[in-house]
VOLUM-238235 format. One record per residue: residue number from 0; x, y, z of N, C-alpha, C in turn. Coordinates in Angstrom, 2 decimals. Layout:
N
PT	NUM	X	Y	Z	X	Y	Z	X	Y	Z;
...
//
This chain:
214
PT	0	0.90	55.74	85.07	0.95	57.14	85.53	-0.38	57.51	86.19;
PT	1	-0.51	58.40	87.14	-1.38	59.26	87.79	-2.30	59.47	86.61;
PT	2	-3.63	59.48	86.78	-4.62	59.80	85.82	-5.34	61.13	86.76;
PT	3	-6.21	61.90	85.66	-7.03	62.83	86.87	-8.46	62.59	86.01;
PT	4	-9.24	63.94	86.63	-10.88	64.30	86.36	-10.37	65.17	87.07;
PT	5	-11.23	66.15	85.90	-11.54	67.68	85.90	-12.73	67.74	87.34;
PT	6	-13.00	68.95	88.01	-13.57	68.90	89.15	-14.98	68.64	88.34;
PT	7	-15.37	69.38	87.68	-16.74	69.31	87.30	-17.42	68.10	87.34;
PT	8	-16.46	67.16	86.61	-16.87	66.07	86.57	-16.74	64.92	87.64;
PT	9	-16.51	65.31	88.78	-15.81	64.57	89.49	-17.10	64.77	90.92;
PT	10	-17.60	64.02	91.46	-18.59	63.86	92.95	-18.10	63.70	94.26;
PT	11	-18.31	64.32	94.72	-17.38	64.14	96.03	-18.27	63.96	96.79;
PT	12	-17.86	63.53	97.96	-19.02	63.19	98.92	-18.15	62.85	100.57;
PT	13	-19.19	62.50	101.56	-18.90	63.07	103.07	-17.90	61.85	103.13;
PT	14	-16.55	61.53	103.66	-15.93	60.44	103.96	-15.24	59.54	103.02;
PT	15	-15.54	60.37	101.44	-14.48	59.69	100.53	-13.30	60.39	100.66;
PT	16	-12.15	59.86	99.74	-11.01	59.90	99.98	-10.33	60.89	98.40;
PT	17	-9.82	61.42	98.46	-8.96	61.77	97.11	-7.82	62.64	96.71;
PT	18	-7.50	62.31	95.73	-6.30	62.62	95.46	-6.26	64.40	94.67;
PT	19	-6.04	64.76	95.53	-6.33	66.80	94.55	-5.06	67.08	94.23;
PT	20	-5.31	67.93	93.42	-4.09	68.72	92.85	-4.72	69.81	91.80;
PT	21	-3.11	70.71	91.38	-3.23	71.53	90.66	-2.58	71.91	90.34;
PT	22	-1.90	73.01	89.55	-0.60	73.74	89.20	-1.18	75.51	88.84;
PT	23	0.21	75.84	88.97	-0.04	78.07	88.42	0.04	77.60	87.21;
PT	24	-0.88	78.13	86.76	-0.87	78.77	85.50	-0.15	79.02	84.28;
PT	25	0.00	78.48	83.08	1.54	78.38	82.36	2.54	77.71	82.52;
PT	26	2.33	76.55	83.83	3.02	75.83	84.33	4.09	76.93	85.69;
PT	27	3.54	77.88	85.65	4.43	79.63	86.27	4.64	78.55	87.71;
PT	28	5.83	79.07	88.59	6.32	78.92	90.22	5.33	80.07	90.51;
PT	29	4.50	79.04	91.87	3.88	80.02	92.73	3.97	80.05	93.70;
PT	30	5.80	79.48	93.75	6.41	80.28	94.88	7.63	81.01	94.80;
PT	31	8.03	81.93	95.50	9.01	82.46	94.63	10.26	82.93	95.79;
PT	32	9.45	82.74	97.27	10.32	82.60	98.04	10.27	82.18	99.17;
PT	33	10.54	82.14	100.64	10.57	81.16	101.63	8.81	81.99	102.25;
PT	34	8.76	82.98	102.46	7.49	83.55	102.98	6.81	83.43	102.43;
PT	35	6.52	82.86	100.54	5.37	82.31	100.20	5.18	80.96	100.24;
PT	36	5.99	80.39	100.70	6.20	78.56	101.04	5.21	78.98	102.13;
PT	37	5.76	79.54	103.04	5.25	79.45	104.44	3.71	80.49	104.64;
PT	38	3.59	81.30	103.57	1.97	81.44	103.55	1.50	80.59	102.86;
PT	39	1.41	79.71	102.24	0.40	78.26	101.59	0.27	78.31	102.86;
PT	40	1.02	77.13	103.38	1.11	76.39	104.44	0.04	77.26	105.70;
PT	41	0.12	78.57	106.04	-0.79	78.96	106.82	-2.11	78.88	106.31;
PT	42	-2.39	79.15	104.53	-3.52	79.07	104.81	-4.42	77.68	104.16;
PT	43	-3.48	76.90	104.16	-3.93	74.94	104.44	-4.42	74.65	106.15;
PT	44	-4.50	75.94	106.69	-4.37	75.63	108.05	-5.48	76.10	108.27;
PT	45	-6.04	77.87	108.54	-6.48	78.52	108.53	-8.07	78.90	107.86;
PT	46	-7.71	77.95	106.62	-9.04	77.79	105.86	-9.50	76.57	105.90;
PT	47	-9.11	75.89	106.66	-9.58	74.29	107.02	-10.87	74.37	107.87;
PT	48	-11.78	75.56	107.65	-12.80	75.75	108.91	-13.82	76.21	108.63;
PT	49	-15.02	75.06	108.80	-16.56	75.42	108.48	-17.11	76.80	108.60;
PT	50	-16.82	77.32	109.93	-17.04	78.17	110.60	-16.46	79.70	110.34;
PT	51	-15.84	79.41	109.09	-14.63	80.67	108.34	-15.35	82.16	108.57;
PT	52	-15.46	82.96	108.29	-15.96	84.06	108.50	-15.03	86.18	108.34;
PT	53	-15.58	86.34	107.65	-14.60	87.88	107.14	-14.17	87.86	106.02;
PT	54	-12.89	88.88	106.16	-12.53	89.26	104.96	-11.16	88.01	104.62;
PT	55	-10.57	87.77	103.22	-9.30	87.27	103.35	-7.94	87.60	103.56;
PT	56	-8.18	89.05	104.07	-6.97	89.41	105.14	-7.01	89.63	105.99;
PT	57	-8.08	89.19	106.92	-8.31	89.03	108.50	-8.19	87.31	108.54;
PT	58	-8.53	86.78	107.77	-8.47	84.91	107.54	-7.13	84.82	108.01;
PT	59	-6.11	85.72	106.99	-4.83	85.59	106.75	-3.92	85.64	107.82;
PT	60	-4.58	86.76	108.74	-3.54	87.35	109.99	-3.36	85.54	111.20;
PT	61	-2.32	85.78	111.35	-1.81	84.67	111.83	-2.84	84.60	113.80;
PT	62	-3.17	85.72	113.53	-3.76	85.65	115.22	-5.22	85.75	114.93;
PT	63	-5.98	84.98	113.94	-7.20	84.35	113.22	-7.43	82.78	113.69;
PT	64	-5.98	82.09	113.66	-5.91	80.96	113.89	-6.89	80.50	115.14;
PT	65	-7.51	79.47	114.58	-8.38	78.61	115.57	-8.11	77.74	115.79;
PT	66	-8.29	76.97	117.25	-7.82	75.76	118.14	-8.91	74.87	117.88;
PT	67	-10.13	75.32	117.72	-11.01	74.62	117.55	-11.94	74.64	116.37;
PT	68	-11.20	74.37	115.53	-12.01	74.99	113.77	-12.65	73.30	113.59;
PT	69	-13.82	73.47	112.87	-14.09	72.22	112.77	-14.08	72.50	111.14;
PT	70	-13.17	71.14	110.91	-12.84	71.18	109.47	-13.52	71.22	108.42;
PT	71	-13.45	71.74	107.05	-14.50	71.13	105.91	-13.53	69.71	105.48;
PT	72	-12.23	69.62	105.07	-11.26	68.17	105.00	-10.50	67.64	106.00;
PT	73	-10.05	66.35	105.92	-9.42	65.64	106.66	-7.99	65.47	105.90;
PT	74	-6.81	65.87	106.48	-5.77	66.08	105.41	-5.17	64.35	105.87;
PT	75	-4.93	63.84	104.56	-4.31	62.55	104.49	-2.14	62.46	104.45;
PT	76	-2.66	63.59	103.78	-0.80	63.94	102.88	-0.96	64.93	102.84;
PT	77	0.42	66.00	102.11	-0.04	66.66	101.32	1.99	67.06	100.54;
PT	78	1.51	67.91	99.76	3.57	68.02	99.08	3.19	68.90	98.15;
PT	79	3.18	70.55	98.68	3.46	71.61	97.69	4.86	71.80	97.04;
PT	80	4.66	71.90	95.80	5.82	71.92	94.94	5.94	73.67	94.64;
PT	81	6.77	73.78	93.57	7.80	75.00	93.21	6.57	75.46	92.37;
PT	82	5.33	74.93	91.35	4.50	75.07	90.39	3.42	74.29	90.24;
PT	83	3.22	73.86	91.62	1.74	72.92	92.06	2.30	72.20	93.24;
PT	84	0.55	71.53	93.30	0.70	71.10	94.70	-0.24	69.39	94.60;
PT	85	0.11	69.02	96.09	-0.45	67.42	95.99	-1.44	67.54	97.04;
PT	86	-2.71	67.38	97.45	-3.42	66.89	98.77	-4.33	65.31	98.55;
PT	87	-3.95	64.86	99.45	-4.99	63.52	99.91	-5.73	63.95	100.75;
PT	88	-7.00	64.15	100.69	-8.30	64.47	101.45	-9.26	63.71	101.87;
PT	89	-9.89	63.71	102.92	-11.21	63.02	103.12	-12.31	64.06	103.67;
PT	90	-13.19	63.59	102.49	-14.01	64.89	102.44	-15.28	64.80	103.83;
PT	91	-15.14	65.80	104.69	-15.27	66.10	106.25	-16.66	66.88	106.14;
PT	92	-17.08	67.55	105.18	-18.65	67.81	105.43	-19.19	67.82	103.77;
PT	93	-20.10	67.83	103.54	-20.82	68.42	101.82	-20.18	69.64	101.22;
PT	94	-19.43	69.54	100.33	-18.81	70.37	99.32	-17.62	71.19	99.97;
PT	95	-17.14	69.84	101.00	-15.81	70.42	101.59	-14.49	70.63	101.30;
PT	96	-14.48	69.80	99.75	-12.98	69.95	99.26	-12.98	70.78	98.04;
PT	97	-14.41	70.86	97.65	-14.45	72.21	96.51	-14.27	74.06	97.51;
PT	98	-15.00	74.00	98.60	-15.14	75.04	99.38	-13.51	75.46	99.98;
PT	99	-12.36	73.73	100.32	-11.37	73.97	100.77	-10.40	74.75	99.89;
PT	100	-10.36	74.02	98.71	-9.40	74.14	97.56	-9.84	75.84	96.98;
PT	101	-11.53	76.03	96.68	-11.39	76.86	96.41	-11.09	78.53	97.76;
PT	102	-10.92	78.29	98.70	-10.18	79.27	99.45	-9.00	79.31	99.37;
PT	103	-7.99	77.90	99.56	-6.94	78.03	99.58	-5.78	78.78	98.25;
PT	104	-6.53	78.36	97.44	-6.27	78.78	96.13	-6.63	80.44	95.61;
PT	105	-7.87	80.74	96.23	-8.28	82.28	96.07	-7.25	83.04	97.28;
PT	106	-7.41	82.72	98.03	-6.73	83.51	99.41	-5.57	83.52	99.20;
PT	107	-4.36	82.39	98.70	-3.32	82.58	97.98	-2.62	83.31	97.16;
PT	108	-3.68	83.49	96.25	-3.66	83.81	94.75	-3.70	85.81	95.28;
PT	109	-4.46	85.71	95.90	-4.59	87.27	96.54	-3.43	88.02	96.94;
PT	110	-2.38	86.86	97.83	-1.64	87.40	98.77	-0.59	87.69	97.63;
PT	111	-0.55	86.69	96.84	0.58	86.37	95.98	0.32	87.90	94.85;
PT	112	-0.96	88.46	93.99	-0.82	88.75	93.59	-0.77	90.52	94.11;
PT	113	-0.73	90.60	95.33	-0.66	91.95	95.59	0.62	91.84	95.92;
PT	114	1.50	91.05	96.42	2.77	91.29	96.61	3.44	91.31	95.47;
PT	115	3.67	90.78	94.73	4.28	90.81	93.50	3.62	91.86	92.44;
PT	116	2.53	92.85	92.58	1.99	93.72	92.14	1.73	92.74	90.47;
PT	117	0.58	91.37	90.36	0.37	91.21	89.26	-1.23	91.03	89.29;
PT	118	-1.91	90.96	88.44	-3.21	90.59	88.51	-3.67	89.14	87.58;
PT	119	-5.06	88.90	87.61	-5.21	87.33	87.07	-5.01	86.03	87.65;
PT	120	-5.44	85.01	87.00	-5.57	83.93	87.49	-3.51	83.23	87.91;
PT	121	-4.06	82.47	88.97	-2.67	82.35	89.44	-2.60	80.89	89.21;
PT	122	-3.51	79.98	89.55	-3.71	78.51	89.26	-4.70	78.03	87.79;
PT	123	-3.96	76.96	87.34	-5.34	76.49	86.91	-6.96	76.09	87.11;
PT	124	-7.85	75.90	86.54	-8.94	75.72	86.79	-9.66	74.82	85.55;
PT	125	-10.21	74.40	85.88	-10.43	73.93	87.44	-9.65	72.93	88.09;
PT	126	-9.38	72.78	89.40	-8.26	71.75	89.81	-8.97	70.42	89.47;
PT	127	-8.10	69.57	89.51	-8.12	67.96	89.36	-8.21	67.01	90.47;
PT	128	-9.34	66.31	90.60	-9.29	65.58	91.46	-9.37	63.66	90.87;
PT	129	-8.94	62.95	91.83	-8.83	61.86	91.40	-9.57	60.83	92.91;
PT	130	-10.33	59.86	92.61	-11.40	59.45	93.32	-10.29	58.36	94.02;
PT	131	-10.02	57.75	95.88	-9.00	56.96	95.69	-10.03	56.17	96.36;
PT	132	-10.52	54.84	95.01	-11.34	54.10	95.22	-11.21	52.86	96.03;
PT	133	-9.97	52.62	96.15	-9.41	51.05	96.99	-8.80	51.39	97.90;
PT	134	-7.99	50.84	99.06	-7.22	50.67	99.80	-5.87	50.83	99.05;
PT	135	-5.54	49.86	98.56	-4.37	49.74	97.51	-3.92	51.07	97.20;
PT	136	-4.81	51.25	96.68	-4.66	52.86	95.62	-3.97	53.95	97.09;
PT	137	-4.89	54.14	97.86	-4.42	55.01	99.02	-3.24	54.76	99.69;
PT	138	-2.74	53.77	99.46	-1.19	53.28	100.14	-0.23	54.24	98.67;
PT	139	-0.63	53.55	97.87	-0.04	53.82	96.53	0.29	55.18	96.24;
PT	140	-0.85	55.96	96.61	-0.78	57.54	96.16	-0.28	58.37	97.51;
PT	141	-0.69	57.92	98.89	0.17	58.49	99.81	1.57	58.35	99.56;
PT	142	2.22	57.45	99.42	4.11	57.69	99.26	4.11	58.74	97.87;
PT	143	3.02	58.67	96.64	3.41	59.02	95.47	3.43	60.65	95.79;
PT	144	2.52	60.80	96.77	2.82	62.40	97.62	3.56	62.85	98.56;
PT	145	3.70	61.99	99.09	4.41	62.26	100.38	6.45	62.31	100.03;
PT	146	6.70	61.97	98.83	7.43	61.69	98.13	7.78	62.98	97.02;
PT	147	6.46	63.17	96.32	6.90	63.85	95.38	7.75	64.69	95.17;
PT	148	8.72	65.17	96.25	9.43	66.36	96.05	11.11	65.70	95.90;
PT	149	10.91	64.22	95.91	11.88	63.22	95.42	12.49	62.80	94.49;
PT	150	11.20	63.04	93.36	10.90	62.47	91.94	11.79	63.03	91.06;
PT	151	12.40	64.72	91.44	13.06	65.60	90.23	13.59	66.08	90.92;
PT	152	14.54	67.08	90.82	15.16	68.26	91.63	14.42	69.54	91.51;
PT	153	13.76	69.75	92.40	13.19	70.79	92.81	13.95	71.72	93.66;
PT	154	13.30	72.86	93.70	13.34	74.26	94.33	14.13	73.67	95.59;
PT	155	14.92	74.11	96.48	15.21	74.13	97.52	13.80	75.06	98.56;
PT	156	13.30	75.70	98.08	12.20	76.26	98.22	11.35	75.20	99.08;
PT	157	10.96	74.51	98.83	9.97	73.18	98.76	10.71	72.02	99.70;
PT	158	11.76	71.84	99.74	12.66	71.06	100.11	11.88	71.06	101.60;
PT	159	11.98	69.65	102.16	11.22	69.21	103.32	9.78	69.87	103.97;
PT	160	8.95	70.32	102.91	7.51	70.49	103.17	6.41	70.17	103.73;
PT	161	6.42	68.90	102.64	5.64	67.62	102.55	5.19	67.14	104.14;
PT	162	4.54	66.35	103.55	4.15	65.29	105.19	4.72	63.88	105.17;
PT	163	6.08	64.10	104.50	6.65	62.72	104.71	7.36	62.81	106.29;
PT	164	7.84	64.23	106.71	8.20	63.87	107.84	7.27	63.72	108.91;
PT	165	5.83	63.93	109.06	4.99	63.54	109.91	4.89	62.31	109.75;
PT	166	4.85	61.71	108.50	4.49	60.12	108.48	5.71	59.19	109.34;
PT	167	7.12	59.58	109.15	8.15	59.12	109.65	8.26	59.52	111.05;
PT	168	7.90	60.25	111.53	7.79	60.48	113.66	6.55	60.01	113.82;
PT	169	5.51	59.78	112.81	4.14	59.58	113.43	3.60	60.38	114.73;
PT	170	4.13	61.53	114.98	2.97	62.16	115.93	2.20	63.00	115.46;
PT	171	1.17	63.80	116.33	0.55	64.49	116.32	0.58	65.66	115.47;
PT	172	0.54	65.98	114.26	0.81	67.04	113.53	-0.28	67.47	112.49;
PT	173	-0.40	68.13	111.53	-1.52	68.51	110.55	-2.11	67.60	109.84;
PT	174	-1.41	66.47	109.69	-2.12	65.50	108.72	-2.84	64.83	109.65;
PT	175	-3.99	65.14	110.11	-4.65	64.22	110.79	-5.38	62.75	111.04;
PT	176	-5.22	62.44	109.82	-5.68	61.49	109.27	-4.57	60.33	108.80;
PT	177	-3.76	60.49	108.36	-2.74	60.09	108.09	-2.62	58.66	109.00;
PT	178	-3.08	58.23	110.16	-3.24	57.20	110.46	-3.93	56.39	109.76;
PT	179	-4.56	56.47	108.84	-5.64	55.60	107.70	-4.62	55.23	106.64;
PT	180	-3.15	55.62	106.48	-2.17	54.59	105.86	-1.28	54.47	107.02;
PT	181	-1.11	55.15	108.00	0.26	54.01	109.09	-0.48	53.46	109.63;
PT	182	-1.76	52.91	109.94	-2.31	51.71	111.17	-2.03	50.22	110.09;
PT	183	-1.52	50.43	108.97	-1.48	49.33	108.10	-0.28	48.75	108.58;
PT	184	0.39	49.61	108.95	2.00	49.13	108.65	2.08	48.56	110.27;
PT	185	3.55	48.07	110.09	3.88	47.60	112.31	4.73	48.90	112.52;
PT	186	5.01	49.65	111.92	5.78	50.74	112.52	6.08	52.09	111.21;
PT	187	6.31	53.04	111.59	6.60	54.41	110.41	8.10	54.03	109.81;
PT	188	8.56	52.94	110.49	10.20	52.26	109.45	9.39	51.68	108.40;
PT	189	8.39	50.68	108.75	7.85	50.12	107.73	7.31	50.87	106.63;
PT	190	6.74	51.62	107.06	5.65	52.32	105.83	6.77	53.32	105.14;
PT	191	7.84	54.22	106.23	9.02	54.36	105.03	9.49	53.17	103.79;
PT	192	10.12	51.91	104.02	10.23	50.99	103.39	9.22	50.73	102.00;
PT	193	8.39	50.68	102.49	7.47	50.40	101.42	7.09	51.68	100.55;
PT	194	7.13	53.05	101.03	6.85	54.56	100.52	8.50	54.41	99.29;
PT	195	9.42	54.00	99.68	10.78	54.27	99.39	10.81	53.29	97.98;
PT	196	9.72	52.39	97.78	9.97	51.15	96.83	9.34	51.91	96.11;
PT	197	7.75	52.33	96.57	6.81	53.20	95.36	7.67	54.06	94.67;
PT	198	8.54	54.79	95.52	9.59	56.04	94.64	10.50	55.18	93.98;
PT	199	11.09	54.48	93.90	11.61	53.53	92.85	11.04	53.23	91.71;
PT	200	9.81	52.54	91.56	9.09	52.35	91.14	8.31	53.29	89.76;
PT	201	8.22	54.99	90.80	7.75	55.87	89.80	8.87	56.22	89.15;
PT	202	9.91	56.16	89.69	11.50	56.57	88.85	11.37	55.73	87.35;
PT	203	11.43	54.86	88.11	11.81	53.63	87.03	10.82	53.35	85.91;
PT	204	9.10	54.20	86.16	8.32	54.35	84.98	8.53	55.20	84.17;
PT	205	8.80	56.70	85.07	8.86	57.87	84.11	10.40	57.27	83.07;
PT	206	11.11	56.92	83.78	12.24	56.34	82.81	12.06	55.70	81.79;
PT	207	10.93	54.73	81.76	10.87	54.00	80.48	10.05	54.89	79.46;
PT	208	8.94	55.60	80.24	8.16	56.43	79.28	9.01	57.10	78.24;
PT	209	10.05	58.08	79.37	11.39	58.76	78.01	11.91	57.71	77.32;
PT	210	12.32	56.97	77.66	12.63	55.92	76.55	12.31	55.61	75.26;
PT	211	10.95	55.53	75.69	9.98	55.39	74.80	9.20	56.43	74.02;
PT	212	9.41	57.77	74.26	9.18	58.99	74.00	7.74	59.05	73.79;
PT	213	6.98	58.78	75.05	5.60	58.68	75.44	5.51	59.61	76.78;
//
């Protein structure tokens, strides 16, 4: 199974690679309907930028968007779920995936809690990051994300999110990076193929774990 480290404990640095995540709070859905699917997603976009500047509802307004933001991460993957989320990162300047995560997560947490009129923490804390020290590992944990919304029956909510369909057209889209697992493969059939075994694979662990009531 996926192991983590708490952020605190965890070093990040310019051009490593890793595996983030997190979940709401209580295990709570922090999404609850198609316009909060689709505000994450703006502001994975929006707050991707050294250069950020204002308030977080001028960040928010969709005509904020920059053509030319120079990033604090390099998005590898990524697969928001119904009650957390997955990113593969490569960290793009000094304290760029603590600075990313923590906007995306505050600026969220904002939108979310004035619309739904609640107050308090919306995610856990601190998020979890996991160091992806090999090659191996980064093949391994891209399908295990790019996937994840495979693993269980989830939200229809969530349903085709992910960046498995960028990996499968391979063009030009948000995961920019994402060529650092398809230049491995001879084609995006291939690296489906091999993404499609890993999901087998995690099926077939979590299965024995219940089995085994571990």
């Amino acid at each position: 199974m996926l192991d983590s480290f708490l952020m605190r404990k965890q070093k990040f640095g310019v051009g490593e690679k890793f595996h983030v995540f997190n979940r709401g709070v209580d295990k709570r859905h922090i999404f609850l309907d198609k316009n909060d699917v689709e505000r994450f997603l703006l502001c994975m976009k929006i707050f991707n930028d050294v250069e950020l500047s204002g308030s977080l509802k001028k960040a928010l307004s969709k005509k904020y968007m920059k053509s030319d933001a120079v990033p604090l991460v390099n998005f590898i993957a990524h697969s928001p779920e119904i009650n957390h989320f997955h990113f593969i990162l490569e960290e793009a300047v000094e304290n760029g995936i603590s600075k990313f995560i923590k906007r995306v997560t505050g600026g969220y947490a904002w939108y979310f809690n004035n619309k739904y009129k609640r107050s308090g923490t919306l995610f856990e804390s601190p998020f979890k990051a996991k160091h992806i020290g090999s090659n191996e590992y980064l093949l391994y944990v891209s399908a295990y994300v790019n996937l994840n919304d495979q693993q269980k029956q989830y939200s229809d909510l969530v349903a085709g999110i992910s960046s498995w369909g960028e990996y499968k057209t391979n063009k030009p889209t948000f995961c920019t990076h994402k060529h650092l697992v398809l230049d491995q493969f001879e084609s995006p059939e291939d690296y489906e193929r091999y993404a499609l075994e890993v999901l087998e694979q995690v099926k077939l662990n979590k299965q024995r774990y219940k089995l085994l009531d571990l």
